[in-house]
N, C-alpha and C positions, 0 to 999 in steps of 0.2 A: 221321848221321841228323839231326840240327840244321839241316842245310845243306840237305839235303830240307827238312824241316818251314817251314824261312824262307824256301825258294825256293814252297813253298807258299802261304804266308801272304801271300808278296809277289805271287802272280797271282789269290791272293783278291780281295787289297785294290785290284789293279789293274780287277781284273773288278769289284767293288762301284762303282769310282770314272768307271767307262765306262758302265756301266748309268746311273748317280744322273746322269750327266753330259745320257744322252738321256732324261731323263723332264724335264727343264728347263719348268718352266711357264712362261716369257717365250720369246715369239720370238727370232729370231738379234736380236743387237743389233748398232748401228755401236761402234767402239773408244771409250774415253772424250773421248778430245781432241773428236772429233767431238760427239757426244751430248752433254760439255759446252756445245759454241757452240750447238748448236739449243736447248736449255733457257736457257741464258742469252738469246739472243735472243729465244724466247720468254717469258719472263718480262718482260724489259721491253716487249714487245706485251702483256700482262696487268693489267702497272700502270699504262699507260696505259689500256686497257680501264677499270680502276677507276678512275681518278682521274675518268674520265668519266660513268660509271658505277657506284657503289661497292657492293658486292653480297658477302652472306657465300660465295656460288659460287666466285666470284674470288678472295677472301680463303685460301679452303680450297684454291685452285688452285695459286695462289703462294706458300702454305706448302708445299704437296708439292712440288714444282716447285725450292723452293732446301733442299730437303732434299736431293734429288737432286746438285745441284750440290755439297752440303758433302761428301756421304760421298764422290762422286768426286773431291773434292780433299783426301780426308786425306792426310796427309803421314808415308803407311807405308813401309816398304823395298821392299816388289811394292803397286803401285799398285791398288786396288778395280778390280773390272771396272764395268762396264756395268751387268753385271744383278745386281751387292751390291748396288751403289746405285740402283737402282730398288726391289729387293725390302727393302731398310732404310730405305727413305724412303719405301713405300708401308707399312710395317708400323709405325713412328714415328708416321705420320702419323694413321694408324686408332688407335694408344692416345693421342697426345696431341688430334687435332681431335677426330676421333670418339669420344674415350669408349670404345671397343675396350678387351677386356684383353688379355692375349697371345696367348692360345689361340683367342680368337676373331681376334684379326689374322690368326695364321696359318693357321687356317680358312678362313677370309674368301682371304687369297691362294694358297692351292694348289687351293682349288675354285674359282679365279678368279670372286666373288663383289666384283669389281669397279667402283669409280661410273666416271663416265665421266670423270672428271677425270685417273684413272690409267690409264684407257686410250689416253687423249691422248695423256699422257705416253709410254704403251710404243710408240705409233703415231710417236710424234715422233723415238725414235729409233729403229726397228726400222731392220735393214739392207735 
């Protein structure tokens, strides 16, 4: 009876984990390798934009922007995907630029209540 109830449990948890999987509020994304160089390259297209430039737009762009790149380069045993690190560096970014607290960041990102700065961003690397 155990081996039932776990063989249960275990197509639960599978079924919860394929559902949560396609309700995904970020488009497909490219792999990290990728989506790091396009944000790295963009970012240096940004501080040059400001140096020329210098504008709190920019400022708030290239703080999201190497948010992005930090969480995709932690240095975990299974590497962040794509869309941790967009969705932790768009939700970072709303409690530390904006003033957000938590529950409104993550309001803000599951009803894609999004500025155009992070849409950039998901557009920069969508696959």
């Amino acid at each position: 009876m155990k081996g039932f109830n776990m063989l249960i449990a275990s197509i639960a948890l599978l079924f919860a984990l394929n559902l949560s999987a396609q309700q995904s509020v970020l488009p497909a994304l490219v792999p990290n390798a990728q989506a790091k160089q396009r944000i790295e390259n963009e970012i240096g297209n940004l501080k040059q934009a400001h140096q020329a430039n210098p504008s709190s737009a920019i400022s708030s762009k290239i703080d999201l922007f190497s948010r992005a790149i930090e969480f995709l380069g932690e240095g975990t045993i299974i590497p962040p995907t794509t869309e941790y690190a967009l969705t932790s560096a768009f939700l970072n970014h709303e409690v530390d630029f904006n003033q957000a607290n938590d529950s409104e960041a993550f309001y803000r990102f599951y009803n894609k209540q999004w500025k155009q700065e992070f849409i950039d961003l998901v557009n920069l690397v969508k696959s």
